[in-house]
Backbone as JSON, one array per atom type, in Angstrom:
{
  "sequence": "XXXXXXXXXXXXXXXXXXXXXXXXXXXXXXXXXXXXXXXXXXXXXXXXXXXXXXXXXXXXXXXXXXXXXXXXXXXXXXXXXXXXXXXXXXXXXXXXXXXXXXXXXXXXXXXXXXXXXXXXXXXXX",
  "N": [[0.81, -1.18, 0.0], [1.76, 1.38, 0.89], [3.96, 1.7, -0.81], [7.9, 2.16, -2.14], [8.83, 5.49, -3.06], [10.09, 7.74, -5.18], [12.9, 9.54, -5.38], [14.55, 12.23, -4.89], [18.51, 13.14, -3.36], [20.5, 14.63, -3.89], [22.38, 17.11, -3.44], [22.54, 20.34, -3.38], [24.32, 23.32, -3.79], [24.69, 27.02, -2.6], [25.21, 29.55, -4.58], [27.07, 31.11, -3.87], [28.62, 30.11, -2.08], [29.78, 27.96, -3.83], [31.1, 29.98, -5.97], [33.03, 31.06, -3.99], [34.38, 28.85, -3.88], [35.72, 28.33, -6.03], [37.27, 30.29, -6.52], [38.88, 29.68, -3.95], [40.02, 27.7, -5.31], [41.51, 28.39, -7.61], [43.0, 30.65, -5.8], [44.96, 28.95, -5.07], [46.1, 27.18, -6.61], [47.37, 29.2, -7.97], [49.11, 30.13, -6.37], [50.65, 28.0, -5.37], [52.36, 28.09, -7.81], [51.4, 26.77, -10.42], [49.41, 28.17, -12.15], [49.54, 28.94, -15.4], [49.36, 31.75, -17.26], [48.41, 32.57, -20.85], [49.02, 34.65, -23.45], [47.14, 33.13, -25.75], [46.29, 30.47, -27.05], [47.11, 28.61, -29.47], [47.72, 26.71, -31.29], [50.41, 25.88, -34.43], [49.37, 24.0, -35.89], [47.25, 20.78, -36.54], [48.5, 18.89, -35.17], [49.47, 16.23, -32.87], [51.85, 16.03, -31.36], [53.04, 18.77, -31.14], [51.72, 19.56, -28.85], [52.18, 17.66, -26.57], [55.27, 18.2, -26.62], [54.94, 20.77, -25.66], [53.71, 20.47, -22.72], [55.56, 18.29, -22.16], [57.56, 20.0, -22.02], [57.1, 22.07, -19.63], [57.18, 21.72, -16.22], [56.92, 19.18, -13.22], [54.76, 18.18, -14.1], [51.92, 15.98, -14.01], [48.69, 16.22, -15.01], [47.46, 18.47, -17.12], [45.13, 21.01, -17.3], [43.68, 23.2, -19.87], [42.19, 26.61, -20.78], [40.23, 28.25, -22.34], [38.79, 31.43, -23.32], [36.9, 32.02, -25.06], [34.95, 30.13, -27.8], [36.08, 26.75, -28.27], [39.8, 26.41, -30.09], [39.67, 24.69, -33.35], [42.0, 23.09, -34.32], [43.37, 23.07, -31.61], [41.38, 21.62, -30.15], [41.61, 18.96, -31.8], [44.55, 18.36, -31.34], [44.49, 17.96, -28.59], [42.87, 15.61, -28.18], [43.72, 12.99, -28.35], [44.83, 12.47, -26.1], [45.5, 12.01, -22.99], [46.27, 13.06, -20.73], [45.7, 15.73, -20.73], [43.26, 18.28, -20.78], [40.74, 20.51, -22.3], [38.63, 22.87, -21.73], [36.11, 25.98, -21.84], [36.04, 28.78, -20.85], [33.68, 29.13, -19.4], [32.86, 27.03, -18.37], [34.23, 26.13, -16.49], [35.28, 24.86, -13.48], [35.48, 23.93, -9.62], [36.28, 20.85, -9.06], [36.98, 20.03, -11.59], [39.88, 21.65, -11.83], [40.95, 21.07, -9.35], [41.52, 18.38, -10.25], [43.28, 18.41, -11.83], [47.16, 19.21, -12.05], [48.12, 21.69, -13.08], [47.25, 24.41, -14.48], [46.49, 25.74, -17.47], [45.46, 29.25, -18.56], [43.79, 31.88, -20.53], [44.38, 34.76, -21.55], [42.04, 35.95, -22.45], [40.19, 34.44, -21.34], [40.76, 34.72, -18.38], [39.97, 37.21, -17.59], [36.83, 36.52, -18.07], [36.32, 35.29, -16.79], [37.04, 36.83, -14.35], [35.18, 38.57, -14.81], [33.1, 36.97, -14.23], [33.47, 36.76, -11.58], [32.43, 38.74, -10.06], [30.04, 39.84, -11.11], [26.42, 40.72, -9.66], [24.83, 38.33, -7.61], [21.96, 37.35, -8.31], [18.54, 37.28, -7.1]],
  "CA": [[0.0, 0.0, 0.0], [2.7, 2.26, 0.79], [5.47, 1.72, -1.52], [8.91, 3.56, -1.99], [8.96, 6.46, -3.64], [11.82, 7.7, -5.49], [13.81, 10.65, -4.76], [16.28, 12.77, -5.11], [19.41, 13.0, -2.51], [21.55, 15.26, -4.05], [22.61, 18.03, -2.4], [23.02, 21.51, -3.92], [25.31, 24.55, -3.34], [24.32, 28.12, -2.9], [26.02, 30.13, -5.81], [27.67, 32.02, -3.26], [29.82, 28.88, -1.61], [30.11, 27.63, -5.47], [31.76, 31.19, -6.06], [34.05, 31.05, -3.26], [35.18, 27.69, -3.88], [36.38, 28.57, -7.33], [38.29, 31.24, -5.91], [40.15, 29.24, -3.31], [40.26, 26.95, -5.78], [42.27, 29.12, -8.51], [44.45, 31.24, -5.69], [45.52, 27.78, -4.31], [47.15, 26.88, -8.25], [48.34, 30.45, -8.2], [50.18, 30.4, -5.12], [51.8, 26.93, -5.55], [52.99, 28.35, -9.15], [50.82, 25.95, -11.46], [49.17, 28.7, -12.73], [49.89, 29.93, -16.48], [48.51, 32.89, -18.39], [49.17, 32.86, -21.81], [47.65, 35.28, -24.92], [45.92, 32.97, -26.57], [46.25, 28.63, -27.01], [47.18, 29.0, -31.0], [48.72, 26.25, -32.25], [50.64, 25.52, -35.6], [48.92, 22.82, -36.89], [46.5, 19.93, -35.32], [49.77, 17.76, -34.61], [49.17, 15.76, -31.49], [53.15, 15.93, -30.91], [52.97, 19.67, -30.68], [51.54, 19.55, -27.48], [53.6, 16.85, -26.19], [56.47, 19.1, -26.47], [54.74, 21.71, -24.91], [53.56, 19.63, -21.82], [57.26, 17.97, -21.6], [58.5, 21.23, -21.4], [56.81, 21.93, -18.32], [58.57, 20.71, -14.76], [56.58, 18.22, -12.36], [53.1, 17.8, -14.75], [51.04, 15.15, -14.91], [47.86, 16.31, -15.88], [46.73, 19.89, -17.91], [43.44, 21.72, -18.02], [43.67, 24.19, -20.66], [41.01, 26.86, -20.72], [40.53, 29.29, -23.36], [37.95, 32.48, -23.19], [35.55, 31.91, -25.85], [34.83, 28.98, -28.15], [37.74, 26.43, -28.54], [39.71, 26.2, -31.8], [38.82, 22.93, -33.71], [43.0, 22.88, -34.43], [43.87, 22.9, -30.54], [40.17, 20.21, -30.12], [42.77, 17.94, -33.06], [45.64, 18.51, -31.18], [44.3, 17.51, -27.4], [41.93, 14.91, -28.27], [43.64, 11.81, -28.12], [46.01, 12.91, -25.08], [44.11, 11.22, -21.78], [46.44, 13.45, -19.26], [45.46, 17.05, -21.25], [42.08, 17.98, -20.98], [40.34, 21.39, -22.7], [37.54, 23.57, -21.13], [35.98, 26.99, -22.19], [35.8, 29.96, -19.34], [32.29, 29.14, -18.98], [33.15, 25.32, -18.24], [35.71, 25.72, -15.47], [34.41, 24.01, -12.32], [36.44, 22.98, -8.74], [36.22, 19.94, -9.35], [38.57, 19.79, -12.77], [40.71, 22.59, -11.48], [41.69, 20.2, -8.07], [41.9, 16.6, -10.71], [44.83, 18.18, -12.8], [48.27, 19.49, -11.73], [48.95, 22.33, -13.9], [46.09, 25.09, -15.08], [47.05, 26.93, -18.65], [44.68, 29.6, -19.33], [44.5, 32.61, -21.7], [43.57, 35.86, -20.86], [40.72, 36.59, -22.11], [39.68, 33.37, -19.99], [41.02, 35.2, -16.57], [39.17, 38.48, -18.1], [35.68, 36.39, -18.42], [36.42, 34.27, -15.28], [37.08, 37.64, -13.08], [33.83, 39.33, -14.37], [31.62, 36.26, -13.86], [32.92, 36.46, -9.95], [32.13, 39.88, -9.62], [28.8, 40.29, -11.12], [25.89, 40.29, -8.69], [23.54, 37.15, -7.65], [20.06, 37.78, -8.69], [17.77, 35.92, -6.13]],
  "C": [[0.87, 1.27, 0.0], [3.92, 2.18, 0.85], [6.44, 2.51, -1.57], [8.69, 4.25, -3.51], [10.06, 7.51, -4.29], [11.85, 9.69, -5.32], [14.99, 10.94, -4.99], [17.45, 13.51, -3.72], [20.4, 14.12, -2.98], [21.43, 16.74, -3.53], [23.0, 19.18, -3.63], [22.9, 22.86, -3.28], [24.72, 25.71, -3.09], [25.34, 28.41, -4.0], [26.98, 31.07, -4.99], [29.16, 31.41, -2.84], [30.47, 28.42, -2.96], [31.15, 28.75, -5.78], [33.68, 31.02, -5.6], [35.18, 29.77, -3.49], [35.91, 27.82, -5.13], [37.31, 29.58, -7.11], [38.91, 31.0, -5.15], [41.02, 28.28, -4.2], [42.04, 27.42, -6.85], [43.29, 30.23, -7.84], [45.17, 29.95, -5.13], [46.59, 27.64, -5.67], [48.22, 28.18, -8.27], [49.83, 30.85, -7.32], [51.12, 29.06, -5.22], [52.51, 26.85, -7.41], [52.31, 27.44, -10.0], [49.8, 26.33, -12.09], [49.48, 29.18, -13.69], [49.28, 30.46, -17.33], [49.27, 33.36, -19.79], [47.96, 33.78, -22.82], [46.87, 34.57, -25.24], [47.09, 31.34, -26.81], [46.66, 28.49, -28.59], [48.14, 27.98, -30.9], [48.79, 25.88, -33.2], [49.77, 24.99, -36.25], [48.12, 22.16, -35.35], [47.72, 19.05, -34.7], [49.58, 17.53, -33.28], [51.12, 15.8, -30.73], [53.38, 17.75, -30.45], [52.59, 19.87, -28.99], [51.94, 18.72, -26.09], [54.41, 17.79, -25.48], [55.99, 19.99, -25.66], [54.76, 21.46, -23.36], [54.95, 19.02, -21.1], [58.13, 19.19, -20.89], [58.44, 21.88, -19.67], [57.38, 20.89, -16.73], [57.17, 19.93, -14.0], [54.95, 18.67, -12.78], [52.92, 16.64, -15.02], [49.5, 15.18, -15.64], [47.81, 18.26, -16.13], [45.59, 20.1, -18.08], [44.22, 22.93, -18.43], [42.41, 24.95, -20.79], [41.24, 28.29, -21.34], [39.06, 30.04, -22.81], [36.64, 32.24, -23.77], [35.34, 30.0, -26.32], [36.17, 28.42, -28.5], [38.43, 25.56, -29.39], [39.88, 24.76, -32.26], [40.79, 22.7, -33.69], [43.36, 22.48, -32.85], [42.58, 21.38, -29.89], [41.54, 18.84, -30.6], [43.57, 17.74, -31.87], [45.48, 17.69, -29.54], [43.59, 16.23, -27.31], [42.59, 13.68, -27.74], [44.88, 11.71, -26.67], [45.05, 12.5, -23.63], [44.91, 12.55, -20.64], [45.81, 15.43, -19.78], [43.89, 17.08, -21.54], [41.94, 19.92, -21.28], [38.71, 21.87, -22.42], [37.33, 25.24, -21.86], [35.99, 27.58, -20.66], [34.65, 28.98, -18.77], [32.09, 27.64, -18.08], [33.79, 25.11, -16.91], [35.12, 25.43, -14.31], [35.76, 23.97, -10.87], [36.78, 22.35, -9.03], [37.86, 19.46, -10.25], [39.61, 20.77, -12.21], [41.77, 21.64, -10.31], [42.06, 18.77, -8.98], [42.77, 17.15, -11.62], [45.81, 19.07, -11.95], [48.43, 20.99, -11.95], [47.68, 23.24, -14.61], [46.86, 25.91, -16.04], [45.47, 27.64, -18.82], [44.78, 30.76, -19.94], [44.1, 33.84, -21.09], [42.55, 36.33, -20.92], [40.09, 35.39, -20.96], [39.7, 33.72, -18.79], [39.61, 36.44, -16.87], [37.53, 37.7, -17.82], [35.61, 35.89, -16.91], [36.44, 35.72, -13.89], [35.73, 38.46, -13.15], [32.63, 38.15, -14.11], [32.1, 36.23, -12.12], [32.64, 37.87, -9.8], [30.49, 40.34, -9.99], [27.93, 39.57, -9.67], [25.3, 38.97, -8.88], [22.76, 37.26, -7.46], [19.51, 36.75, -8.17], [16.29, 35.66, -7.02]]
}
């Protein structure tokens, strides 16, 4: 007669704690140097070895989130795709979460630029 009833358990954030956490999140990378701001993610060609090299070059990385400003270019898509420790996000995309599961944050500037006015605008209740 009175069966279970399904439900949902999951728990969700204010936008305020969400906020904050992205901001300890990103001066935590900054302060242990595994922060880098570059112009703009442009590379040569799709060559999956390009980014290799880039990655090698780097001192004590094992994984990369890359995170560009706007949409992100189908050449650098080519170039990351089949790479399991390099992973590619837009601004809009960037989460805790991925920020704490890789090593090493590259992003571009307009990406800081979009990322510093989405913490500053207000939160509309």
């Amino acid at each position: 007669m009175h069966g279970p009833k399904p439900r949902s358990h999951a728990i969700k954030l204010q936008k305020k704690v969400r906020r904050l956490g992205l901001k300890v999140a990103l001066t935590a990378r900054a302060a242990e140097g595994k922060l880098l701001v570059f112009e703009d993610l442009a590379v040569p060609s799709h060559k999956t070895k390009n980014i290799v090299n880039y990655v090698s070059l780097m001192e004590n990385t094992k994984k990369v989130l890359l995170v560009d400003g706007g949409i992100i270019d189908n050449q650098l898509k080519l170039a990351t795709r089949n790479l399991h420790y390099v992973n590619v996000l837009p601004s809009i995309g960037l989460n805790v979460y991925s920020i704490l599961q890789h090593d090493t944050l590259v992003m571009t500037r307009d990406a800081v630029d979009k990322i510093v006015t989405r913490m500053h605008t207000p939160i509309n209740r």
